[in-house]
C-alpha positions in Angstrom: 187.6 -15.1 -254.6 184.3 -14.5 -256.0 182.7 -15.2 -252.2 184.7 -12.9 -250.9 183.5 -10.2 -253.3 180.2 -11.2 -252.5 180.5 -10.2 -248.5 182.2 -7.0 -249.3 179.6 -5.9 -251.9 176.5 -7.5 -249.8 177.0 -4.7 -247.0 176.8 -2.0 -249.8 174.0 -2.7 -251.4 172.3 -3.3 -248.3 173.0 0.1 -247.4 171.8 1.7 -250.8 168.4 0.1 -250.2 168.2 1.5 -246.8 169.0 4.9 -247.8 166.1 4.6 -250.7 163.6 2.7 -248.1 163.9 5.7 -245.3 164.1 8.1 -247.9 166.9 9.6 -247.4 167.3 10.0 -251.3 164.5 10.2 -253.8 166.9 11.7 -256.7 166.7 9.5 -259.8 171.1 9.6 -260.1 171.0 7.9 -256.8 167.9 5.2 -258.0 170.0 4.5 -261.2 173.7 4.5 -259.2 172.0 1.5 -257.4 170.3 0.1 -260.5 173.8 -0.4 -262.0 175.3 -1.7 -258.5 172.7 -4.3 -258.9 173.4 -5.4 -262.2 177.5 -5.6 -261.8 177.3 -8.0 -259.3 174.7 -10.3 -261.1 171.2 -10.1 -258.9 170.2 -13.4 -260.9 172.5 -15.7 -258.5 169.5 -15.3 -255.5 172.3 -14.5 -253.2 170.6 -11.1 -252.2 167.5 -12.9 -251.0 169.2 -14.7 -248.0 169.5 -11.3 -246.8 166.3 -9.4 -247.9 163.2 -10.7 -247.0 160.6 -10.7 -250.4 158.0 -8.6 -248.6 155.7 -6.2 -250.1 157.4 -3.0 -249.3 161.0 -4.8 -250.7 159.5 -5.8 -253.7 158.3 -2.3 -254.2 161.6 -0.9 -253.7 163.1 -3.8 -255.9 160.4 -2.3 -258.2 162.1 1.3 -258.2 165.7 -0.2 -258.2 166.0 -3.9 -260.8 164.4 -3.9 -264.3 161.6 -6.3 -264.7 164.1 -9.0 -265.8 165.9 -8.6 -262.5 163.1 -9.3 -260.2 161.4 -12.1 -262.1 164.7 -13.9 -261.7 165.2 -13.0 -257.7 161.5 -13.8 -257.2 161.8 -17.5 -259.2 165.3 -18.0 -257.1 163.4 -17.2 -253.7 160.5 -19.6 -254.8 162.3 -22.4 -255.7 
């Protein structure tokens, strides 16, 4: 069950780090609706970086999106 929820959410918040990469919205509601996307559905497993590629500009938008917490933990799970 908990896969499952895992490919339905992974397409969503794919999408809300688009629309803040292109700038499509720079409003802090829409930064903090995807802050607390990120945290329901536990960042810390590494899932998310199978799909997103730890470059510079990601890590800067991880920056703008996770708490510092968030993105030590995805950064040691990419590492590993």
């Amino acid at each position: 069950m908990f896969t499952i929820q895992i490919t339905v959410l992974l397409p969503i918040y794919t999408m809300h780090l688009r629309v803040i990469k292109f700038g499509l919205s720079k409003s802090p509601d829409m930064i903090k609706q995807v802050g607390d996307f990120c945290t329901k559905i536990e960042i810390s497993l590494g899932f998310i970086t199978d799909k997103l590629a730890l470059t510079r500009q990601n890590i800067q938008i991880l920056d703008t999106v996770l708490t510092h917490d968030q993105k030590a933990r995805i950064i040691r799970s990419h590492r590993k």
